[in-house]
C-alpha positions in Angstrom: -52.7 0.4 -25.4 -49.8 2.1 -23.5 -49.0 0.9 -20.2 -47.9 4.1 -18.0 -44.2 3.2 -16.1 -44.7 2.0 -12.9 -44.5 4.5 -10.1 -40.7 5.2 -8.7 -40.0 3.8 -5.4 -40.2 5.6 -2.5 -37.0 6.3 -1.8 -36.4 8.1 -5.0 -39.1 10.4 -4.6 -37.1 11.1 -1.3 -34.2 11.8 -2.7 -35.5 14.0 -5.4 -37.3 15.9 -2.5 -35.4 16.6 0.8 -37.4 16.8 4.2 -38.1 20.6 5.3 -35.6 21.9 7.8 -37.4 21.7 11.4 -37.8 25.5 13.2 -35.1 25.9 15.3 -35.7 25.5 18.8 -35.6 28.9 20.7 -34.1 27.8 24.2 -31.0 26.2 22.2 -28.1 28.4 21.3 -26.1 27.8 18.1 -22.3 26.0 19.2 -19.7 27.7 19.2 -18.6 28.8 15.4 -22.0 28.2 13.4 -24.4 30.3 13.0 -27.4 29.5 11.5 -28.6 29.5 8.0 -32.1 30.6 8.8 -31.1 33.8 10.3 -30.7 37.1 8.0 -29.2 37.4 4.8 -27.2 40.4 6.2 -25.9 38.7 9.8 -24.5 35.6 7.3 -23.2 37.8 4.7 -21.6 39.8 7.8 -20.1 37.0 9.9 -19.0 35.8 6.6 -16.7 39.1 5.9 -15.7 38.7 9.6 -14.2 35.1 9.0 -12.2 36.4 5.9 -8.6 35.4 6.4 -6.0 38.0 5.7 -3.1 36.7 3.1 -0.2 35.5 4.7 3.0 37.8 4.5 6.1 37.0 2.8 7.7 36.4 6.5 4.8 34.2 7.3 5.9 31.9 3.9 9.0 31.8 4.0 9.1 30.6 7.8 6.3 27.8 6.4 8.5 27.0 3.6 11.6 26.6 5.8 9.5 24.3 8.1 8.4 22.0 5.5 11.7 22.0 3.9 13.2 20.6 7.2 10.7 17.6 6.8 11.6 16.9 3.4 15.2 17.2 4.8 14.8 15.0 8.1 12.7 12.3 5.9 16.2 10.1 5.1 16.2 9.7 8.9 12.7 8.6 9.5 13.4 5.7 6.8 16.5 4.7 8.7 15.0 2.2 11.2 12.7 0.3 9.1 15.6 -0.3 6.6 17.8 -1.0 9.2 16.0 -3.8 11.1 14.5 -5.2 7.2 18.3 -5.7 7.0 19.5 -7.5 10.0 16.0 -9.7 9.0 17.0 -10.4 5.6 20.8 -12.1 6.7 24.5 -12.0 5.8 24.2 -15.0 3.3 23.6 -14.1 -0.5 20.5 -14.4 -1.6 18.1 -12.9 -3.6 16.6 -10.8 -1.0 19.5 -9.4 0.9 21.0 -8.8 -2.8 18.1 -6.5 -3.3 18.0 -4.7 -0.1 21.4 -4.2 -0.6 20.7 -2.5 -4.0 17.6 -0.6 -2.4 19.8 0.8 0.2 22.1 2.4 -2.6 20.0 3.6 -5.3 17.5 5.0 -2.6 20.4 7.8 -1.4 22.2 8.0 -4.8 18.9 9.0 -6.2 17.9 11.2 -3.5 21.7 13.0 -3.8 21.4 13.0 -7.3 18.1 15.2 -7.2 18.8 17.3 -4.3 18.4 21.1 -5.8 14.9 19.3 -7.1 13.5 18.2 -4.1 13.9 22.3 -2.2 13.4 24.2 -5.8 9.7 24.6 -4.1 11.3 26.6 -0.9 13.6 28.6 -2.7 12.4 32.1 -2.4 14.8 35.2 -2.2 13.8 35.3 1.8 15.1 31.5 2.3 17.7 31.6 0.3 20.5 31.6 3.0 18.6 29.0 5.3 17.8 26.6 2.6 21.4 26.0 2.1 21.7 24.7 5.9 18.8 22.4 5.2 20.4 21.0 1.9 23.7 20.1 3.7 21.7 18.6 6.4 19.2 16.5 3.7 22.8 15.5 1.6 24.1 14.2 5.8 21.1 12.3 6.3 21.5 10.8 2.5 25.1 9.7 3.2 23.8 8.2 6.4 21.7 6.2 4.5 24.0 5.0 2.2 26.5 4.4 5.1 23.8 2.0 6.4 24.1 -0.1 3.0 27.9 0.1 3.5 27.5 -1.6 6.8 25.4 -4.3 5.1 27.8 -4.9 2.8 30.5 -5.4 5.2 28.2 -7.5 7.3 27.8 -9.7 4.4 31.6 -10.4 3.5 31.5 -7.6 0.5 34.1 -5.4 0.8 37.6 -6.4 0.7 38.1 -4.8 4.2 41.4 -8.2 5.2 44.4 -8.9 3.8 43.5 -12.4 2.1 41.2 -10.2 -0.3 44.3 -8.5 -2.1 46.6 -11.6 -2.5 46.3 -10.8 -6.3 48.9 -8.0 -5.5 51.2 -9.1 -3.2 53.9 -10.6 -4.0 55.7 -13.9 -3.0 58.3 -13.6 -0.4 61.4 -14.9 -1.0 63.0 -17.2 1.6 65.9 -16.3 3.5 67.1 -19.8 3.4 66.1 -23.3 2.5 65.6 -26.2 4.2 66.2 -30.0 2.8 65.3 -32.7 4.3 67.3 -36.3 4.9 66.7 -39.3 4.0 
């Protein structure tokens, strides 16, 4: 004797079957921008060809393309104060942490120099040709203010041979004018 599967619950046989869409009340309009899918084939089909977007021209791009490649340009800057104040937090001893901020704070320019035709080969169009090279210069300023910002933190933590004790390897010894002895 076969047992027939139990009945599916209920809200399966929900799911599998959505609730009628109620009449639409006559006294409220439609909001601004919908229309209704109850109405005519042809008024949809209609408003739908009315809402059809013409393509954007090549001025239209290119000013889009020079807008966005300012942001990629300007984005150096936006990481300045966050790396800033993670390095007046991190010290001017040598530790682990400051050693690796300070190594953050180079590569992250270095690389960003190092692949600067990459970043704007999206923008490059024959229309933005002569801008883009504004906005490279300014992306390759904002880089080197980065990496002056790790410079700073170098100095800050005693790095840099920036006083005259740190080149005492190549000076050389002066040579007294005259000698003194002492008495006994």
């Amino acid at each position: 004797m076969s047992e027939l599967p139990p009945p599916p619950p209920q809200w399966v046989l929900n799911l599998n079957s959505p609730p009628q869409a109620k009449p639409k009340s006559a006294g409220i309009p439609d909001p601004p921008g919908y229309s209704s899918s109850s109405g005519n084939r042809k008024q949809v089909s209609s408003s739908k060809n009315a809402t059809v977007r013409a393509p954007p021209t090549t001025e239209e791009t290119d000013t889009l393309k020079i807008k966005k490649a300012w942001e990629v340009a300007l984005a150096p800057v936006k990481q300045l104060p966050m790396t800033a104040i993670m390095m007046y937090m991190s010290g001017n001893s040598l530790q682990i942490f400051s050693i690796m901020m300070v190594g953050m704070a180079f590569k992250n320019p270095l690389m960003g120099l190092m692949a600067t035709n990459q970043a704007f080969e999206r923008f490059e169009s024959e229309g933005t040709r002569s801008t883009l090279l504004t906005v490279k210069a300014v992306y390759v300023a904002m880089q080197l203010l980065a990496l002056a910002l790790g410079v700073w933190k170098v100095n800050g933590m005693g790095l840099l041979p920036t006083t005259r004790s740190d080149w005492l390897a190549w000076e050389t010894a002066r040579e007294p004018l005259e000698r003194a002895i002492p008495a006994f």
